[in-house]
C-alpha positions in Angstrom: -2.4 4.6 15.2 -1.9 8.3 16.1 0.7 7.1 18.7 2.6 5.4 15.9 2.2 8.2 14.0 4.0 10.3 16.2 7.3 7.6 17.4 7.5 7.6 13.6 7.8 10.6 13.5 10.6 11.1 15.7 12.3 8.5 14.4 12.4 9.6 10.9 13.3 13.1 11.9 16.0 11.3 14.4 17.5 9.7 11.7 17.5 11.8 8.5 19.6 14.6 8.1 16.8 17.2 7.1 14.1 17.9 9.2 11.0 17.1 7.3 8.0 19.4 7.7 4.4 18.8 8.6 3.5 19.5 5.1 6.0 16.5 4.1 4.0 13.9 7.0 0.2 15.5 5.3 2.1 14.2 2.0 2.7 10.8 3.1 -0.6 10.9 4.2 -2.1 11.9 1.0 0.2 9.5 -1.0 -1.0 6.7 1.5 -5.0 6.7 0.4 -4.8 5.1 -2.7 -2.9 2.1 -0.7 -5.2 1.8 1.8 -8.1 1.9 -0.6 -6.2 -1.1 -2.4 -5.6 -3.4 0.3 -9.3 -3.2 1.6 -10.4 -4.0 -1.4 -7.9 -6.6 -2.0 -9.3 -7.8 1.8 -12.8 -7.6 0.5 -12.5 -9.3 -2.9 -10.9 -12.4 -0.5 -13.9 -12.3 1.8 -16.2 -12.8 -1.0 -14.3 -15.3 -2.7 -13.8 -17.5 0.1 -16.6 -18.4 2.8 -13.6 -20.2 4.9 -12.6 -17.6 7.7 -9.5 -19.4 8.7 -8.0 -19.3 5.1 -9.1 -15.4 5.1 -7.1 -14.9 8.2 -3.9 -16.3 7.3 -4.3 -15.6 3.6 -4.2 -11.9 5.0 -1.7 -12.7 7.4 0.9 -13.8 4.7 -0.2 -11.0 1.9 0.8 -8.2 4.7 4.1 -10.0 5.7 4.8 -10.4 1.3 3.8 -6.4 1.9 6.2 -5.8 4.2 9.5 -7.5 3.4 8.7 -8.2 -0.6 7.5 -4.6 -1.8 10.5 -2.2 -0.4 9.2 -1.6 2.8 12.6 -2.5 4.7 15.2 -2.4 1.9 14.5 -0.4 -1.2 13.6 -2.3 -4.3 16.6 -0.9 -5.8 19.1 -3.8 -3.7 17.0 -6.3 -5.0 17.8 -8.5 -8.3 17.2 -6.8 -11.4 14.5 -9.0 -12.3 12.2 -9.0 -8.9 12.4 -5.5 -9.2 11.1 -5.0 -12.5 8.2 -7.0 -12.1 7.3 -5.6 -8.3 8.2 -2.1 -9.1 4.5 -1.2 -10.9 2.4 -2.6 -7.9 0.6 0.1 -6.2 1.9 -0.6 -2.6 5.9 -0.7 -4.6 4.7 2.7 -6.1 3.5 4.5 -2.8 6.6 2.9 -0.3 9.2 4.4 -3.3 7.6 8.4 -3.7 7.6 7.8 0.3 11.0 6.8 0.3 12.2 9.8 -1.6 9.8 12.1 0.5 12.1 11.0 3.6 15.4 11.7 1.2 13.9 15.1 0.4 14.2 14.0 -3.0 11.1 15.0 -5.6 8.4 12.8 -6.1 7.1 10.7 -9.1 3.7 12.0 -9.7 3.1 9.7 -12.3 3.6 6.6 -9.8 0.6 8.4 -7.5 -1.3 8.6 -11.0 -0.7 5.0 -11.3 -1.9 3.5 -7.8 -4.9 5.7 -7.7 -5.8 3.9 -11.1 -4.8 0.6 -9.7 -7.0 1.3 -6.5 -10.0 2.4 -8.6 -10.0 -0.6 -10.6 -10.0 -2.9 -7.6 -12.7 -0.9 -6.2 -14.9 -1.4 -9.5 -13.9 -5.2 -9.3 -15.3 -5.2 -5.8 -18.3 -3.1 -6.4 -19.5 -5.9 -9.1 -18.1 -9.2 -6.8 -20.9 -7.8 -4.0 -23.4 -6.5 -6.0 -23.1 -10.1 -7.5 -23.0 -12.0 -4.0 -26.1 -9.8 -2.7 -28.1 -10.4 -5.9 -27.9 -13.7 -5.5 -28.6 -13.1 -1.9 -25.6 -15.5 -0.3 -24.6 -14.0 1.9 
């Protein structure tokens, strides 16, 4: 990971015009957490659900590709039609990819959007929190 990290790195720097600080990459960082959080408990709340690891597998397998091609990782939302973006631009993986997207443009950062996916993250960790208290209650595990 740190390896990635770093050809990131250099190619973001490579490719952008400004040079973007270390303080910019801790950012990014930061702004990440609430994403990560999200996504294992998204991972989680499948596990729990289902007790058929195959499903699991490639029910993950196609939620990270939707991730990666359907919530403005490659192409901003904004080149999308008007109505996919309106309805994807409030997820919390949307909301993280666009402040990180201006972060590289050395634009100024929506702090409201953070506000909003560390809300979203913090409810799926209460919805996950109650799914395994409820699955070891009843001790199926």
């Amino acid at each position: 990971a740190v390896l990635s990290l770093i050809v990131s790195m250099i190619i973001i720097n490579s490719l952008n015009q400004d040079f973007i600080g270390i303080i910019n990459y801790l950012l990014i960082i930061f702004l990440f957490i609430p994403s990560i959080i999200t996504i294992s408990n998204f991972s989680i709340i499948l596990c729990l659900v289902s007790n058929n690891k195959i499903y699991n597998n490639i029910f993950n397998l196609l939620f990270f590709i939707t991730i990666s091609f359907g919530l403005g990782s490659f192409f901003p939302l904004k080149y999308y039609p008007a109505s996919y973006h309106t309805i994807v631009q409030y997820f919390p993986i949307s909301l993280i990819i666009t402040n990180v997207q201006r972060i590289i443009s050395s634009e100024a950062i929506y702090f409201s959007l953070f506000i909003l996916s560390v809300i979203y993250s913090f409810i799926f960790t209460i919805i996950t929190m109650f799914l395994l208290q409820n699955k070891i209650k009843n001790k199926q595990f």
